[in-house]
C-alpha positions in Angstrom: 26.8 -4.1 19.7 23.6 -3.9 21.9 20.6 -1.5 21.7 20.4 2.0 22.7 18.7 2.1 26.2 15.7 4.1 25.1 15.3 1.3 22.2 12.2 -1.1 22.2 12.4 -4.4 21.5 11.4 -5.3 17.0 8.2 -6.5 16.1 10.4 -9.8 15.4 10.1 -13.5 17.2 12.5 -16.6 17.0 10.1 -19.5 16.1 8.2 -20.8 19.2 8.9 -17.6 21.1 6.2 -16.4 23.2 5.2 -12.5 22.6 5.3 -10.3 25.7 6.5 -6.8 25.9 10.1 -6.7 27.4 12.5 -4.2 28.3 15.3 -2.1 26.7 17.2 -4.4 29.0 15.9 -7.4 28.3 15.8 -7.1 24.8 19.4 -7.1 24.9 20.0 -10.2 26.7 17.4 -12.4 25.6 18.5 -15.1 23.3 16.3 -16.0 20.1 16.1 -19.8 19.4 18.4 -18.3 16.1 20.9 -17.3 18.4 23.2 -19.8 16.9 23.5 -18.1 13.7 24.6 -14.9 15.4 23.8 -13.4 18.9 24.9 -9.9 17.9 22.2 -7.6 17.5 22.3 -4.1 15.2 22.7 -0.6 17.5 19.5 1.7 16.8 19.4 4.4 14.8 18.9 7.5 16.2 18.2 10.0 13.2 17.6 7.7 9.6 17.2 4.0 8.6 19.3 0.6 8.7 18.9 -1.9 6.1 16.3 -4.2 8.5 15.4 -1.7 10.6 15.9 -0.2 14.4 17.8 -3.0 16.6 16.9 -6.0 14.6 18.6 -9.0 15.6 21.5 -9.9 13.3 20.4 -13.5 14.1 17.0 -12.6 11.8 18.8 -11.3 9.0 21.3 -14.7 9.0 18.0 -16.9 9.3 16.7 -15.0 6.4 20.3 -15.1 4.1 20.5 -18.4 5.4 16.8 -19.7 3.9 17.1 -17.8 0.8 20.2 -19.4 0.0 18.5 -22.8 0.6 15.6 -22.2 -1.4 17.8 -20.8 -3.8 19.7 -23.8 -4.9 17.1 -25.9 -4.4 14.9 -23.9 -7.2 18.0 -24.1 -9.2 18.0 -27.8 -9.4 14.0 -27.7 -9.8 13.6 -25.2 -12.7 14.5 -26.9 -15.7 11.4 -29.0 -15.3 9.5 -26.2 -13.4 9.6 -23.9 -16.6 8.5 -26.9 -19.1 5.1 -27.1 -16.7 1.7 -25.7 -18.2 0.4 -22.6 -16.5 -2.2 -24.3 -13.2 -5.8 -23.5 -14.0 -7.2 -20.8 -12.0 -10.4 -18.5 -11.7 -8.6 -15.2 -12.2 -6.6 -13.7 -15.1 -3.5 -14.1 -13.7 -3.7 -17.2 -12.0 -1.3 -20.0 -13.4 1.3 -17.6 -13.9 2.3 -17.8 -10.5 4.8 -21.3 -11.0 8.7 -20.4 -10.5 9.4 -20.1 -13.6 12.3 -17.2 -14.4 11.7 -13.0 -14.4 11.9 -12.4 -17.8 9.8 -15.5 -18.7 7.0 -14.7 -16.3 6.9 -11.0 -17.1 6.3 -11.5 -20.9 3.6 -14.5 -20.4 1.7 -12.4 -18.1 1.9 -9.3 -21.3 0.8 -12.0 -23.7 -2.4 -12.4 -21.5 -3.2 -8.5 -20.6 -2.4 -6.6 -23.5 -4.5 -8.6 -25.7 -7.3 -8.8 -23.0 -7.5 -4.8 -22.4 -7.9 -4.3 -26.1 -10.9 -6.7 -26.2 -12.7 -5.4 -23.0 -11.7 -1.7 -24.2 -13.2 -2.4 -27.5 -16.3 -3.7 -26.0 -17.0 -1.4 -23.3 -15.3 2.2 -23.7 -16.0 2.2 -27.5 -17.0 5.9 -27.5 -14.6 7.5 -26.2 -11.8 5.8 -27.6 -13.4 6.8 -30.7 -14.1 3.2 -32.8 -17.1 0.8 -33.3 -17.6 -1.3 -30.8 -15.7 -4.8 -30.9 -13.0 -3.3 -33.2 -10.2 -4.5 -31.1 -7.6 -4.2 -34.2 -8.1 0.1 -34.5 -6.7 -0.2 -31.2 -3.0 -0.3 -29.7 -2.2 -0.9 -25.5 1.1 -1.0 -23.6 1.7 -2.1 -20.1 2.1 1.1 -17.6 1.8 -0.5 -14.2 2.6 -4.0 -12.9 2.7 -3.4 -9.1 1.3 -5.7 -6.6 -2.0 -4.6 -5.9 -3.1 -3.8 -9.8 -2.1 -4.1 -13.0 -2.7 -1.1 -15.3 -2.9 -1.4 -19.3 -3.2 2.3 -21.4 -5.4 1.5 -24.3 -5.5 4.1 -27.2 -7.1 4.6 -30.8 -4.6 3.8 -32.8 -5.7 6.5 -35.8 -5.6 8.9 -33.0 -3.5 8.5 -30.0 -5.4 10.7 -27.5 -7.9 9.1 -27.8 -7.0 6.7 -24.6 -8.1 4.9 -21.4 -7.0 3.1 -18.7 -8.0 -0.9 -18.5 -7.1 -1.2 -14.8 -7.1 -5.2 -13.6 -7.6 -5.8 -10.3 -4.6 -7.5 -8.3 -5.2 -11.2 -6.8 -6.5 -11.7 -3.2 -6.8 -7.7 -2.9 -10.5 -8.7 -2.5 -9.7 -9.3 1.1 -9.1 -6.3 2.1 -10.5 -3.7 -0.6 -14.1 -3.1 -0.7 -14.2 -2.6 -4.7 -18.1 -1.6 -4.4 -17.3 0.7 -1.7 -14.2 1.8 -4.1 -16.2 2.2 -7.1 -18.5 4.7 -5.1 -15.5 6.7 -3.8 -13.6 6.9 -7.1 -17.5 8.5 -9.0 -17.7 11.0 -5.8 -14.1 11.9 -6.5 -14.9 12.3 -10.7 -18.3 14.6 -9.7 -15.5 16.6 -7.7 -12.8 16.9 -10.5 -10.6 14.9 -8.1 -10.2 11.6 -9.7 -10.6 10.5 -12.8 -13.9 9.7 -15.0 -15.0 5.5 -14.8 -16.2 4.7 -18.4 -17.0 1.1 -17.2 -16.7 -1.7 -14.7 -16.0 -5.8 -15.8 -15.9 -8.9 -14.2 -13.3 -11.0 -16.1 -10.1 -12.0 -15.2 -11.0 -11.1 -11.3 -12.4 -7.8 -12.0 -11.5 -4.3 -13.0 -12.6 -1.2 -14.5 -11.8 1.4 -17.1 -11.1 4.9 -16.8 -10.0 8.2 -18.7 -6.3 8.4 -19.1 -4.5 11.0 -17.1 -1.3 12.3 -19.6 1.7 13.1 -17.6 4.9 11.5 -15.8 4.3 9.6 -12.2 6.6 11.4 -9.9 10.1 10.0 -8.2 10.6 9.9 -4.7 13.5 12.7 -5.1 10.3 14.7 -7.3 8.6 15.1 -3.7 10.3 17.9 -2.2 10.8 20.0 -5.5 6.4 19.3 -5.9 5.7 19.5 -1.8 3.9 22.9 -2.4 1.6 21.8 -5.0 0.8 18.8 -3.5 -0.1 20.4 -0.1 -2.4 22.5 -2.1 -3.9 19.4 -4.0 -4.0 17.7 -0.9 -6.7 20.4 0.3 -8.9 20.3 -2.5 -9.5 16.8 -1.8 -10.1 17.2 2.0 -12.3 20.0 1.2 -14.1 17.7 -0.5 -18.4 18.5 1.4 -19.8 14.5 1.6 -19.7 12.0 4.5 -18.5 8.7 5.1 -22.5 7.4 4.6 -22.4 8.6 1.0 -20.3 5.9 -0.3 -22.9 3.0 1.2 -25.2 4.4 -1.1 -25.4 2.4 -4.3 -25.1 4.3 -6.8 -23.9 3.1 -10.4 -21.0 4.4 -11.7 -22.1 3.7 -15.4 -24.2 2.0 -17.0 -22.4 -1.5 -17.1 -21.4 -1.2 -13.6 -22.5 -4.1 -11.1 -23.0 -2.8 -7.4 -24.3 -4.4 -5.2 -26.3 -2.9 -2.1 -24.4 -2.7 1.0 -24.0 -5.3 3.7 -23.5 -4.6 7.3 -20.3 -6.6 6.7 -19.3 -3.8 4.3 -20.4 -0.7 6.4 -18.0 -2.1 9.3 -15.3 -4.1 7.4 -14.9 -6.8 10.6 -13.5 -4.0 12.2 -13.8 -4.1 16.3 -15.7 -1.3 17.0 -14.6 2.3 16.7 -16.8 5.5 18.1 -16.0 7.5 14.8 -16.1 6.5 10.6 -12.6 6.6 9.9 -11.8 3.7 7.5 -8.4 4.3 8.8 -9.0 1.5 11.8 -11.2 -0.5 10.0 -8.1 -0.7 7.6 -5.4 -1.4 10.3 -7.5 -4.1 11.9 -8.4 -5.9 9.2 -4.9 -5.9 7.8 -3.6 -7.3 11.4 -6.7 -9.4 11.9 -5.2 -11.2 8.3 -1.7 -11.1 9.2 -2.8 -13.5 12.6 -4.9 -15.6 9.8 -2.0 -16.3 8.3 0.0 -17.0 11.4 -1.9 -19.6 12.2 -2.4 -21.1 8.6 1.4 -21.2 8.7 1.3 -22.9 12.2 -1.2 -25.5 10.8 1.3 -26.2 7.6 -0.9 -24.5 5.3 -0.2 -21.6 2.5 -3.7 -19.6 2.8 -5.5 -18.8 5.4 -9.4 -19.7 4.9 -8.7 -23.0 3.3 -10.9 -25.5 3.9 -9.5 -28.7 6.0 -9.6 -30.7 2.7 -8.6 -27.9 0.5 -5.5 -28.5 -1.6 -3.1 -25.9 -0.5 -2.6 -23.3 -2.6 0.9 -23.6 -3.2 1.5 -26.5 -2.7 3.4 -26.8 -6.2 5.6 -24.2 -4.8 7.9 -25.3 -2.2 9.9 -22.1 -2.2 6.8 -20.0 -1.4 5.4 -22.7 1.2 8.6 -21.8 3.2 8.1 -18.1 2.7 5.3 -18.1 3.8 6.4 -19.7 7.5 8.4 -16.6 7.8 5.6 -14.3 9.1 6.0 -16.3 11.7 9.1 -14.5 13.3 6.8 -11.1 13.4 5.2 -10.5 16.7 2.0 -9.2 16.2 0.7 -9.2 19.8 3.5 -6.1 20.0 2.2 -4.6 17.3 -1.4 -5.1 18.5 -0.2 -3.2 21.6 1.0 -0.7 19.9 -2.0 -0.1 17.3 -3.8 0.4 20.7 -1.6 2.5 22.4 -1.3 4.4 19.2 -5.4 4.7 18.8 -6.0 5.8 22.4 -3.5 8.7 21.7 -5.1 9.6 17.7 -8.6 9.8 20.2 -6.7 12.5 22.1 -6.1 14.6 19.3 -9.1 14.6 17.3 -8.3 15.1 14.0 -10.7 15.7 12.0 -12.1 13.6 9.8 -12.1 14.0 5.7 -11.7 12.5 2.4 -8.5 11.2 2.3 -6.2 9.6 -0.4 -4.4 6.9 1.8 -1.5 6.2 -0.4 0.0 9.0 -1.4 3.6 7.9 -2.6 5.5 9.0 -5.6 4.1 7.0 -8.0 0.4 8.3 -7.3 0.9 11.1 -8.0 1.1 12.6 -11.9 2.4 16.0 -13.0 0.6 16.3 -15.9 1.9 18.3 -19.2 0.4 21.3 -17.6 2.8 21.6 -14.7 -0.2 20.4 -12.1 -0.3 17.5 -10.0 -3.0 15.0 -9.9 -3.4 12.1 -7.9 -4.3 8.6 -8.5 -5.1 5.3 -7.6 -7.7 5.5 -4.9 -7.4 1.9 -3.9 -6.8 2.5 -0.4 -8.7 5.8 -0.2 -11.2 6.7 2.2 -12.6 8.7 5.3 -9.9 9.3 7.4 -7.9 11.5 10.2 -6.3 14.4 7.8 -3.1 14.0 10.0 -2.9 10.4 9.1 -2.7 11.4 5.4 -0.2 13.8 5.5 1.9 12.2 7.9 1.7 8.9 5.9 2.7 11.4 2.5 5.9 12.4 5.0 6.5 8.7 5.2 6.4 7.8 1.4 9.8 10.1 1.2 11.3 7.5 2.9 10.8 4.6 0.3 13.4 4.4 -2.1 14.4 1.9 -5.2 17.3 0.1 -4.1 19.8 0.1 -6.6 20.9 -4.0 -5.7 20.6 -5.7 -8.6 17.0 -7.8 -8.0 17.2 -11.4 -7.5 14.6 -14.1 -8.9 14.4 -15.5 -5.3 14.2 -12.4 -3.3 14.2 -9.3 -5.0 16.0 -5.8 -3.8 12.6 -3.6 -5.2 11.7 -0.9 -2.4 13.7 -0.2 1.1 12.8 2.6 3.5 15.5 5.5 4.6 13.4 7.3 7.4 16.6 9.6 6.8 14.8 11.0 3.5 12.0 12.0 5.4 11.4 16.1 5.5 12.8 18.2 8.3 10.9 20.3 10.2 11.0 23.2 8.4 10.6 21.4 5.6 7.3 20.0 7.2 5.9 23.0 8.6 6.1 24.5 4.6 4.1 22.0 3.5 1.5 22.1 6.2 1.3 26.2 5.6 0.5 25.7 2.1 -1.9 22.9 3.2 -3.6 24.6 5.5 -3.3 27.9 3.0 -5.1 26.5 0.5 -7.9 26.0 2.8 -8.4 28.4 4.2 -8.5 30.2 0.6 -11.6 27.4 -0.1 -13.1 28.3 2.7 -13.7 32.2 2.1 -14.1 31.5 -1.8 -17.0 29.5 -0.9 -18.1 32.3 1.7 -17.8 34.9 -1.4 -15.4 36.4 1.2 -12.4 38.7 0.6 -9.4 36.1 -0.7 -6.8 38.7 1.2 -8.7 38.3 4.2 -6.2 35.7 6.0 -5.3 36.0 9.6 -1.6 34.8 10.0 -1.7 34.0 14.0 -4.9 31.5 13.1 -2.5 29.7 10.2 0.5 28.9 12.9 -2.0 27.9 15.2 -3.6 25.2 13.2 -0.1 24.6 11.9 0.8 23.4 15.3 -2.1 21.5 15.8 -1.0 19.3 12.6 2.1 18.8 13.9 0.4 17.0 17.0 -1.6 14.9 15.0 1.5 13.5 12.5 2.8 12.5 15.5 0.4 10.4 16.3 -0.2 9.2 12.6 3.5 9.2 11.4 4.2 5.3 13.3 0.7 4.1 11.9 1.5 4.2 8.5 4.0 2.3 9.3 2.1 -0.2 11.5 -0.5 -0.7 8.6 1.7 -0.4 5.3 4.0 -2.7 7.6 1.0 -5.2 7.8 0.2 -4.4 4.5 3.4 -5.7 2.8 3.4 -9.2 4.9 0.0 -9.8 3.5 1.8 -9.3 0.0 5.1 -11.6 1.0 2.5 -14.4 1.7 0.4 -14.5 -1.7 2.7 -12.2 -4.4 5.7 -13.5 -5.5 8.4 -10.9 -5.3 8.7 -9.5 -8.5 8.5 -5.7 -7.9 9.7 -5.7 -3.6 11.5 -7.7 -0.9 7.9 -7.6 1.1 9.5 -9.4 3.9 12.2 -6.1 4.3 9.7 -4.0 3.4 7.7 -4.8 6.4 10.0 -5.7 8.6 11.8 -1.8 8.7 8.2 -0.7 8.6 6.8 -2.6 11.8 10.2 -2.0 13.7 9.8 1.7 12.8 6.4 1.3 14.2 8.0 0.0 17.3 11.4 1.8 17.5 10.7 5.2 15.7 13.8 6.1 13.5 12.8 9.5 13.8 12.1 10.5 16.6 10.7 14.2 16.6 8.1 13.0 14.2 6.8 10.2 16.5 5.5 9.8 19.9 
């Protein structure tokens, strides 16, 4: 089968291949230096998803199989003495925990070390309001709620009474490198004074760094919850972007309690390395960054190393770990000069529309967002929160429907976790709902703070800012998927793949970038 004609080519290489944009044409002809494995190529999508995304080259998906499978028996002949290893020193919490050692066997060492550790800190820092003298780490109880990739998440209660509770939040490893945690620190106080977030009881510095937080009761929401919950989201949505502050006001340093450790701002931290940009969106200092470390590790894997930023006489990081050495040569097959082209392409057309700028949540999947006891929604983790184009997070929201668990049972060596079907995304009509209630509920913030009449709405000025949003998704709706595509090969190279395949994961995000699966909600 060959690509539809109005099909670009993937964000995907052959090793050695030199990045230029091609054709529909060409894209079909041209042979990859895999081409032995397969020359056939997957047709396009018009409406929905494929398993690696629009018009990947089978040859890709064989070179992948084909590695996996490698590394998979060689790890099986290795891991008999792998497991008997001691855990490698490191400087964070986590570290030495990272060996090949089996799922189950990794999963309860790493409980061993949290659980414990968020009572202690708990005890020590958010005595009041859990309710016990400080340092009495055996009145309290703690259970694991979130593993993910980016944090892990411990719910610490008193144990004589249970709602009583907190959150002991650790921060994940090498997220430093692309989260400010000062600048986040700031955000997630302005988002407490504004009954948006949730209240920060303490900051710490072990174990690579975290803070602690009040608990939010309540059940994270499934991707199939998003439809049924669209309305009140829309509307929850709006009471952040309504939010009055500007970008400036999170360079301010300002503790967020009394143990908290901020440090003033740097003019590396106002800009982020970003090139520069004529408004404050973090949204581009966010999708540079992210690509500007994707080519770091391009070339670390060119120069045989694991890490980019290692010094020349470093030991490399992995170098224990032959199966993640090889993994990491895979971000090699992504073309990120193509998807450099296309972030600007996509930029010069966001400049067009103008959305405006406001607080923004960035990350709004299922699983950050809570529907607590009393039927509300409330949203969390603010990690990747900012100033941003409103269109980006609502069309990024639209995106989240597409991310699914797979239902493929998970391998040690490369685990099912998380694939995209852009056919889950809403329709139109299911869209332009959401973005009524959206802009609704502003509206209804606006004349509240006016002391105007509530039933003073004008119906013709609602559809018209209506279609305005559906300009700027658009726009916004392929860079979500350029930077959570980014995003999740950053992950594949340093996070083992416990949760996600991050290599699939970015792989039908970028393409989507590239080759939008849907069409009528990208340009």
């Amino acid at each position: 089968m060959t690509c539809h004609a109005d099909c670009q080519p993937p964000p995907l290489r052959g090793s050695g291949a030199s990045p230029s944009p091609r054709s529909s044409s060409e894209a079909s002809t041209a042979a990859a230096p895999l081409s032995s494995l397969s020359s056939s190529s997957i047709e396009c999508p018009q409406n929905g998803g494929t398993a690696l995304g629009a018009c990947a080259p089978v040859s890709v998906q064989a070179f992948l199989a084909y590695e996996v499978s490698r590394e998979s028996h060689m790890m099986a002949r290795r891991e008999a003495s792998e497991a008997a290893k001691a855990p490698a020193p490191g400087s964070g919490l986590l570290d030495g925990f990272e060996e090949e050692k089996g799922e189950a066997a990794r999963a309860s060492a790493e409980l061993a070390v949290i659980l414990p550790k968020a009572k202690e800190i708990a005890a020590r820092l958010a005595a009041v309001p859990l309710g016990v003298e400080s340092g009495r780490v055996d009145a309290l109880d703690a259970e694991a709620v979130e593993v993910g990739s980016t944090n892990r998440m411990v719910r610490v209660w008193n144990r004589k009474d249970p709602k009583k509770s907190c959150a002991v939040k650790f921060f994940g490893k090498h997220t430093g490198k692309y989260i400010n945690r000062n600048k986040e620190l700031r955000l997630l106080s302005l988002l407490g004074a504004n009954d948006v977030g949730k209240e920060i009881f303490a900051t710490f510095e072990e174990g690579g760094g975290g803070l602690i937080e009040s608990w939010l009761t309540g059940a994270s929401l499934e991707p199939t919850d998003l439809l049924r919950e669209s309305a009140k989201i829309a509307s929850e949505m709006a009471r952040m972007h309504a939010i009055d502050a500007k970008p400036e006001c999170l360079l301010a340093s300002t503790p967020t309690s009394p143990t908290s450790r901020l440090s003033e701002p740097t003019r590396s931290e106002a800009d982020d390395g970003a090139p520069t940009q004529e408004s404050n969106s973090d949204l581009w200092k966010y999708l540079w960054k992210f690509l500007n470390l994707c080519k770091e590790e391009q070339e670390s894997a060119k120069r045989g190393e694991t890490a980019a930023g290692s010094s020349p006489d470093a030991r490399p990081e992995n170098a224990d770990c032959p199966r993640r050495t090889v993994f990491a040569r895979r971000i090699l097959l992504f073309d990120l000069e193509m998807i450099e082209e296309r972030l600007r392409q996509l930029q010069a057309l966001a400049k067009e529309v103008q959305s405006p700028i406001v607080l923004c949540h960035g990350d709004l999947l299922s699983g950050n967002i809570i529907k607590t006891d009393e039927g509300d929604v409330r949203f969390i983790d603010f990690d990747y929160s900012g100033f941003m184009e409103r269109g980006f997070d609502i069309a990024n929201h639209f995106a989240e429907y597409s991310v699914t668990c797979s239902t493929e049972e998970a391998s040690p060596f490369l685990s099912a976790g998380v694939e995209c079907d852009f056919s889950r995304c809403p329709t139109e009509a299911e869209r332009d709902a959401f973005l009524r209630t959206y802009v609704r509920a502003l509206r209804l913030r606006e004349r509240r703070a006016q002391a105007d009449s509530p039933a003073a709405e004008n119906g013709q000025d609602v559809e018209a800012e209506v279609a305005m949003l559906r300009r700027e998704i658009k726009v916004f709706f392929p860079l979500s998927n350029i930077l959570w595509g980014l995003w999740a090969l950053i992950q594949a190279v340093h996070v083992k793949p416990r949760e996600m395949n991050y290599w699939r994961f970015a792989l039908d995000r970028l393409t989507a970038a590239i080759a939008p699966p849907v069409p009528h909600l990208s340009f």
